[in-house]
C-alpha positions in Angstrom: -50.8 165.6 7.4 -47.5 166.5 9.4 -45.5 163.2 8.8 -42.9 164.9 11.2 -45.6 164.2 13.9 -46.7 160.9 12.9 -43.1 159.4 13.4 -42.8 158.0 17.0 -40.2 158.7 19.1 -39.4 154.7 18.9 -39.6 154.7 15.1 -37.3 158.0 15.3 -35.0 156.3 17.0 -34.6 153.4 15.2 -34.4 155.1 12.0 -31.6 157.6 13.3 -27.7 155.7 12.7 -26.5 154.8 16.0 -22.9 156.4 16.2 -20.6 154.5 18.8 -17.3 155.3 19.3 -14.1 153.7 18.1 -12.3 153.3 21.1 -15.7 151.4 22.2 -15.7 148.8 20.0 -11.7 148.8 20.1 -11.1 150.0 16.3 -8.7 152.5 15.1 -6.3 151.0 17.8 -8.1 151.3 20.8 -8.2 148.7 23.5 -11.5 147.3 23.9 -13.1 147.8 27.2 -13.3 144.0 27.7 -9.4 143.8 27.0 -8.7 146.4 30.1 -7.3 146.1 33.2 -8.6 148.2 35.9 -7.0 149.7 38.3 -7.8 151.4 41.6 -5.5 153.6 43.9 -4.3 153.9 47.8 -2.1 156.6 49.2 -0.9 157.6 46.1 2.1 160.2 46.9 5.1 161.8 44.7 6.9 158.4 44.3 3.1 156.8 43.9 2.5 159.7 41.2 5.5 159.1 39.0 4.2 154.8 38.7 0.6 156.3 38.0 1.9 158.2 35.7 2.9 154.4 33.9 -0.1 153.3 34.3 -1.6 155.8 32.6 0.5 155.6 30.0 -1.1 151.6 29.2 -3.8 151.7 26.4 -5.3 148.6 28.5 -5.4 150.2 31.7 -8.2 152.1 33.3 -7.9 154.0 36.3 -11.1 154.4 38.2 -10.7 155.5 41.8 -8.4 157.1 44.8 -8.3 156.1 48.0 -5.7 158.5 50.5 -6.2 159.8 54.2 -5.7 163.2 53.3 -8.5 165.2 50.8 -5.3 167.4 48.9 -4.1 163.8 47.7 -7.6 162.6 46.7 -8.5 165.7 44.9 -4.6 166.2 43.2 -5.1 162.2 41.8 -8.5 162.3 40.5 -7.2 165.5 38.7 -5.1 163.6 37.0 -7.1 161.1 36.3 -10.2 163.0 35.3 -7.9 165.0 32.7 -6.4 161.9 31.5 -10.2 160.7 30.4 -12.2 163.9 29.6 -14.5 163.5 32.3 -15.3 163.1 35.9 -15.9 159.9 36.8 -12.5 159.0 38.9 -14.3 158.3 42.7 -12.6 159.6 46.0 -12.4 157.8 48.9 -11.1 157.6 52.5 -11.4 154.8 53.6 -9.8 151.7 51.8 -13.1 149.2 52.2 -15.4 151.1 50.0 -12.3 151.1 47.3 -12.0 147.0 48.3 -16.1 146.8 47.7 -15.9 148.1 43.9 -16.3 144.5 41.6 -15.5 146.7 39.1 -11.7 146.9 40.0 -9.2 144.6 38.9 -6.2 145.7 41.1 -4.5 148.1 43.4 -1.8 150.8 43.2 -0.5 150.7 46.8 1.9 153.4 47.6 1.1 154.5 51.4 3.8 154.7 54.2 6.1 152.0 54.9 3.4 150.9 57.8 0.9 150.2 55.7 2.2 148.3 52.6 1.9 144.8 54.0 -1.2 144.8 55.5 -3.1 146.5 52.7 -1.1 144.3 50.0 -3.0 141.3 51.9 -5.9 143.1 52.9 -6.2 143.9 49.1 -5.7 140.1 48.0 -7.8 138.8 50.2 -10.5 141.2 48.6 -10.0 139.3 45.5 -7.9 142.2 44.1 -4.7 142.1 42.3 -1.0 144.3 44.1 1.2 146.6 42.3 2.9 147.9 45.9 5.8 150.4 46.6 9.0 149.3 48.2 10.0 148.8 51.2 7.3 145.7 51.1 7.1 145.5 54.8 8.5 146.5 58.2 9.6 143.2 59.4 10.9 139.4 58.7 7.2 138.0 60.0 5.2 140.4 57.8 7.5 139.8 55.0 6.8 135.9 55.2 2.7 136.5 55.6 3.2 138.7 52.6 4.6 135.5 50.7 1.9 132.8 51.8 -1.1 135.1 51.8 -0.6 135.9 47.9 0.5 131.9 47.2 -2.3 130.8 49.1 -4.7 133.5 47.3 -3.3 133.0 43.6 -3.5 137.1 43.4 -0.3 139.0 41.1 1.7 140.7 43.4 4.5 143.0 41.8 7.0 144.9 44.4 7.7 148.2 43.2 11.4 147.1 42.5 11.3 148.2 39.0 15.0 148.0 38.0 14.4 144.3 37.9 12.9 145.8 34.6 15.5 147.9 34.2 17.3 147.6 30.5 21.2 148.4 32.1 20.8 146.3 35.3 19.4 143.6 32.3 23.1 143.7 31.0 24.5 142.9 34.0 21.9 140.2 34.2 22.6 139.0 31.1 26.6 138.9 31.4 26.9 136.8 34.7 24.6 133.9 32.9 26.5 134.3 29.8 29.3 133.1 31.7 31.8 135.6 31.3 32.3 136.8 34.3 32.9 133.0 35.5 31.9 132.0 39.5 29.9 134.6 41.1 31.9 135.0 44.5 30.5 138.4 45.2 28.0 140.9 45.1 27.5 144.4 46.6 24.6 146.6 46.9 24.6 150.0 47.4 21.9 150.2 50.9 20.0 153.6 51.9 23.4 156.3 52.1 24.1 156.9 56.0 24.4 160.8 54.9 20.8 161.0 53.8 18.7 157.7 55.4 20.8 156.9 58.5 20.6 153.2 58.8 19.3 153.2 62.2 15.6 155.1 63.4 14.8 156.7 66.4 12.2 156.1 69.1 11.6 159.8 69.7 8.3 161.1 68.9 7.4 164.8 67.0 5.7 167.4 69.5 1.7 166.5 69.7 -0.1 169.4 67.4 -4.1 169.8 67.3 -5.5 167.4 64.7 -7.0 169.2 61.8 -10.9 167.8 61.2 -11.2 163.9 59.7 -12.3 165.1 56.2 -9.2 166.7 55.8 -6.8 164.0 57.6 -8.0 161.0 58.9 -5.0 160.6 61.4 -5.8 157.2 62.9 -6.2 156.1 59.7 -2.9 157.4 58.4 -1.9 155.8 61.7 -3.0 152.3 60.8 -0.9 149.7 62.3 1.7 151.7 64.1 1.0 153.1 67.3 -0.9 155.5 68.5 1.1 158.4 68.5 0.1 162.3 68.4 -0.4 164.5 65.8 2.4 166.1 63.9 1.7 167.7 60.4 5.5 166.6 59.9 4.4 163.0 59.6 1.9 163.8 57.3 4.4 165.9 54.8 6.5 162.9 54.3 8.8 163.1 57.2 8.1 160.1 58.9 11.2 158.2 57.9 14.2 157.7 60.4 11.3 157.1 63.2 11.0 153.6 63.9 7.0 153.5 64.6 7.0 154.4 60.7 9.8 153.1 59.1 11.8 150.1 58.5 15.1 151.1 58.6 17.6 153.1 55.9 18.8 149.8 54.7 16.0 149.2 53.2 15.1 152.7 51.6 17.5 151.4 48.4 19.0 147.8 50.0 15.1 146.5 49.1 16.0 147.4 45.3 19.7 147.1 45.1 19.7 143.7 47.9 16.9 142.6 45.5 18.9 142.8 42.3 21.6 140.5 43.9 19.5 137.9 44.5 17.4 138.4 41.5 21.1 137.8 39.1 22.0 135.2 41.5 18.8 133.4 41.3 18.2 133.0 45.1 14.7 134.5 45.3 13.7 131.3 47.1 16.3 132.4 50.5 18.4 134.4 52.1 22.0 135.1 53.4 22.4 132.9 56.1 25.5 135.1 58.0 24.9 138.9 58.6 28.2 140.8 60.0 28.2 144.4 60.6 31.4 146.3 60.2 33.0 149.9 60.3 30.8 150.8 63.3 30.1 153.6 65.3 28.7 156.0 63.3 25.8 155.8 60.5 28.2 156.6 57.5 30.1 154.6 55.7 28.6 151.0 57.1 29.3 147.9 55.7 26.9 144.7 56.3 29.1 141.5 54.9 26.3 138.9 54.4 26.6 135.0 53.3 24.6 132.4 51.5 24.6 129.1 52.6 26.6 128.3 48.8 29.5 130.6 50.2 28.6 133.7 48.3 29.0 136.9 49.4 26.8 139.8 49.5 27.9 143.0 50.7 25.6 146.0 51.5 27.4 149.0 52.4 26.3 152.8 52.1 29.7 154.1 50.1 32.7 152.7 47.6 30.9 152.5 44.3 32.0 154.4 41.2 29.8 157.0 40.9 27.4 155.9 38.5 24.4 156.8 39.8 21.8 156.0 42.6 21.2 152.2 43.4 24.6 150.9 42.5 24.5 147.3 42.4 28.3 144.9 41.2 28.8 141.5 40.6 32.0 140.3 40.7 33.3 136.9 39.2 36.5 135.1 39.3 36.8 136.0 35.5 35.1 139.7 35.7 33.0 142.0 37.4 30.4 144.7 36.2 28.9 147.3 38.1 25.6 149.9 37.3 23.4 152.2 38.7 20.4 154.9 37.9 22.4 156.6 35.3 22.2 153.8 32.7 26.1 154.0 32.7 27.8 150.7 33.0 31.3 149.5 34.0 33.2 146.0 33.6 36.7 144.7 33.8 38.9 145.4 31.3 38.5 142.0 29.5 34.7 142.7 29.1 34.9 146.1 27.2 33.6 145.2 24.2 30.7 142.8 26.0 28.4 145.7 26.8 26.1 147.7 24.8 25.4 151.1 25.3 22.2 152.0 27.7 20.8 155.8 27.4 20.1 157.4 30.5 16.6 158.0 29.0 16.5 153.8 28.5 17.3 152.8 31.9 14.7 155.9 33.4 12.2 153.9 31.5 12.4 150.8 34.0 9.3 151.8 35.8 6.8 152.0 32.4 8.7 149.0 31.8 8.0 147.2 35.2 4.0 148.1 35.2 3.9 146.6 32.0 5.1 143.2 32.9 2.8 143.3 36.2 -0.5 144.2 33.4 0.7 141.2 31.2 1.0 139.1 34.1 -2.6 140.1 35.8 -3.6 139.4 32.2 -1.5 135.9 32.2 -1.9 135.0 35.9 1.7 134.1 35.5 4.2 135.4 38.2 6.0 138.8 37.6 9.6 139.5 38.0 8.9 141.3 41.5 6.8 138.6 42.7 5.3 138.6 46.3 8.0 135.3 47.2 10.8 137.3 45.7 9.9 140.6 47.3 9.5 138.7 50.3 12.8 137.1 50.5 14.6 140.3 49.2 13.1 142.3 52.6 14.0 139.6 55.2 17.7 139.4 54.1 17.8 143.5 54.2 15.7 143.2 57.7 17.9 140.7 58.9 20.8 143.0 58.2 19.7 145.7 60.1 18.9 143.5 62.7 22.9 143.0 63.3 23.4 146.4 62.6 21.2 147.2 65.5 23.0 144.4 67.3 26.3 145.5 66.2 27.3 141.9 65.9 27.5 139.4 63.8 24.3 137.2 63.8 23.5 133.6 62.1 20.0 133.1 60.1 18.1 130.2 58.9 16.0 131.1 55.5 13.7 127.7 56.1 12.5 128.4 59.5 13.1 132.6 59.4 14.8 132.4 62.9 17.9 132.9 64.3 20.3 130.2 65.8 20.5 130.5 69.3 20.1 134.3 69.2 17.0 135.2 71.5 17.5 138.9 71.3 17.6 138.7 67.9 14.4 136.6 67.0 12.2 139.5 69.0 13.4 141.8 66.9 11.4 139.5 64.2 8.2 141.2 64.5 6.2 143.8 65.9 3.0 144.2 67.4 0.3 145.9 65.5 -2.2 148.2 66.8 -5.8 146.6 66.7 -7.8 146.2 64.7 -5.3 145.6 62.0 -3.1 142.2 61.3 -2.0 140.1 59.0 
């Protein structure tokens, strides 16, 4: 009798040890699969490439699918992603609804065009999804404020991509104004988009029309979205869509939306805004100076030039008993009374701000409690910097009123609020 051939292929089976894998039953340090977060893609770029790269870098964190308007991006991101895992399984799409119909996806990476960022980020909540999104947060005061209530009103996370609220040396300076040393806050300056490289005001002109290259390979009314129609320039496309105002906020906001945010982050104002926006040093977009005012008397200043060198972002509080000032570099600077108040901050530290900022938005998808970028805060941040560039625009001083986002008696003013978004898309 062959016993090999009286065995059935059941009782094989269930004689044979089952082998499962560590990392599926989360042993030897693994997270188990229950435990992770999972996260989904749209118009991941360079900047969007670098914050995946964070994400990656979470033990909890999954990364199942890309969603982009242009095939290069989709296939580039899934090769990441299908490296990071040893297999295939990262799904391409091009168009966000089928990413918005996968249950299996806890949240979004959203790192499009200026255009798109508040209308997906709601789109996206609405979906029942959770929102890490890149900065600027929106294009205008109105979508900033329908940024704010969709994601109350929906309980989703929302985290702005204005990591160096996460950022160990900006921490410090954190750290020093509530420690009372540097006594009354009176002022604070932030260091907006430099004139030199983001001129603070965009242009209306349009790029010559070129012939559209076939849908599979851009989708160009979809990398249109809400902005108007406008032809076909592979320019666009490349990334050179800034300074043209169908696309683009405005060069205050390119760093004003992280360095304008900081300031009201250390002053604890995320819940308003400056109510007095002045523009000085006029006629030309470098140096510019926007002296703004809260409604407590203090001062925010967002100017292009002046700081001390330390780096990208600069952002300085000054007290009536000290002042400290930082930047991308990790360096830090303070009055001489303060010099031996401050710890030392590698540059390597403060580069880590954006692993650091993804992993407060995980703990707080995890937590459901509000992250330091929160939609409100976000919000609030971009309607001071728009509101600033409104009177730039203006060249003139112009008076706001955070609890009504309107301002006084100023009708050319309040039409700048908003903008009109090509159908079908609105918030």
């Amino acid at each position: 009798m062959n016993i090999r051939n009286s065995i059935s292929r059941r009782g094989l089976l269930q004689r044979a040890p089952m082998i499962i894998p560590a990392s599926a039953l989360g042993l030897a340090g693994a997270t188990p699969p229950s435990d992770r977060i999972t996260l989904g893609g749209l118009g991941i770029g360079s900047r969007g490439g670098r914050v995946l790269q964070s994400f990656l870098a979470q033990s909890d964190l999954q990364f199942l699918a890309i969603c982009d308007v242009r095939n290069e991006r989709r296939e580039a991101i899934k090769s990441i992603a299908d490296k990071k895992y040893g297999n295939s399984d990262c799904a391409m799409y091009s168009d966000q609804n089928e990413l918005w119909a996968r249950k299996d996806i806890d949240a979004l990476l959203i790192a499009t065009g200026d255009r798109w960022h508040a209308p997906l980020s709601i789109m996206t909540g609405r979906a029942g999804k959770d929102v890490y999104c890149e900065k600027p947060c929106s294009m205008t005061i109105a979508e900033s404020r329908a940024l704010a209530e969709n994601f109350q009103r929906l309980g989703r996370i929302y985290q702005a991509g204005t990591q160096r609220r996460n950022g160990i040396n900006f921490n410090v300076a954190y750290d020093l104004l509530h420690s009372g040393k540097l006594g009354k806050l009176h002022t604070m300056h932030a260091e907006a988009g430099p004139g030199d490289r983001w001129p603070a005001a965009t242009t209306h002109a349009w790029l010559p029309a070129e012939p559209e290259p076939p849908k599979q390979v851009v989708d160009w009314d979809r990398w249109l979205g809400p902005a108007p129609w406008r032809p076909y320039n592979p320019a666009y496309v490349q990334g050179k869509w800034r300074g043209y105002f169908d696309f683009h906020g405005g060069g205050i906001l390119e760093w004003g939306a992280h360095t304008a945010d900081l300031c009201q982050w250390a002053a604890r104002l995320d819940g308003t805004a400056p109510v007095e926006y002045e523009p000085r040093g006029m006629g030309a977009d470098t140096p510019y100076t926007i002296e703004c005012k809260y409604a407590n008397g203090l001062k925010l200043v967002l100017r292009d030039k002046g700081f001390m060198g330390l780096g990208s972002c600069a952002f300085r509080l000054e007290g009536d008993a000290g002042w400290v000032e930082t930047a991308d570099s990790g360096r830090i600077e303070v009055s001489e009374n303060l010099r031996g108040e401050i710890k030392t901050v590698t540059q390597q530290e403060a580069a880590e701000s954006t692993t650091r900022h993804v992993r407060d938005f995980l703990d707080c998808v995890k937590s459901r409690k509000p992250p330091r970028a929160n939609a409100l805060a976000a919000a609030q941040t971009h309607i001071a910097c728009h509101a600033a560039y409104i009177a730039f625009q203006l060249g003139r001083k112009v008076r706001f009123d955070p609890a009504t986002d309107t301002f006084l008696g100023d009708e050319q003013a309040n039409r700048m609020r908003s903008r009109a978004m090509r159908e079908p898309w609105r918030v």
